[in-house]
C-alpha positions as CSV (number, residue, x, y, z in Angstrom):
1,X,24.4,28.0,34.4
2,X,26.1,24.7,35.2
3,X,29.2,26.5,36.2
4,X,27.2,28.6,38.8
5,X,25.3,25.7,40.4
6,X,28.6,24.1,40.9
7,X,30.0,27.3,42.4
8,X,26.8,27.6,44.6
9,X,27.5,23.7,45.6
10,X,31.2,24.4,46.8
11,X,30.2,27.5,48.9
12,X,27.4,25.7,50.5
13,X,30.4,22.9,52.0
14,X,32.5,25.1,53.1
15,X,30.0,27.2,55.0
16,X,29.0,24.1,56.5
17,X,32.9,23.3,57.1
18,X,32.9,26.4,58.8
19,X,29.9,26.3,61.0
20,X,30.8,22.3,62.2
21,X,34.6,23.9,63.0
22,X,32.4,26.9,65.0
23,X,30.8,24.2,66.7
24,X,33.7,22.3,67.2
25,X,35.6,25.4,68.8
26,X,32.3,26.3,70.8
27,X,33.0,22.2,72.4
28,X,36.6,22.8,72.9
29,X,35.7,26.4,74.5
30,X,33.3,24.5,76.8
31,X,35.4,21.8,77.9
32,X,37.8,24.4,79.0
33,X,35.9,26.5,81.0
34,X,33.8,24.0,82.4
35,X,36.1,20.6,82.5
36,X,33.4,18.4,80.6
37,X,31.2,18.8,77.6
38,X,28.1,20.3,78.0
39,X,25.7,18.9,74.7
């Protein structure tokens, strides 16, 4: 069970790695197409 919840920990931070580098990407798309960042 221990094993598991550490499992469940480690997939939980890398979703959330992966949705800030979404977020980060969606920045960078929106300073190219607009020429400033749009919040």
């Amino acid at each position: 069970m221990k094993k598991r919840k550490r499992e469940n920990a480690d997939d939980t931070k890398q979703i959330e790695d992966y949705m800030k580098q979404i977020e980060d990407d969606t920045k960078q798309n929106r300073i190219l197409q607009k020429g400033e960042v749009i919040p």
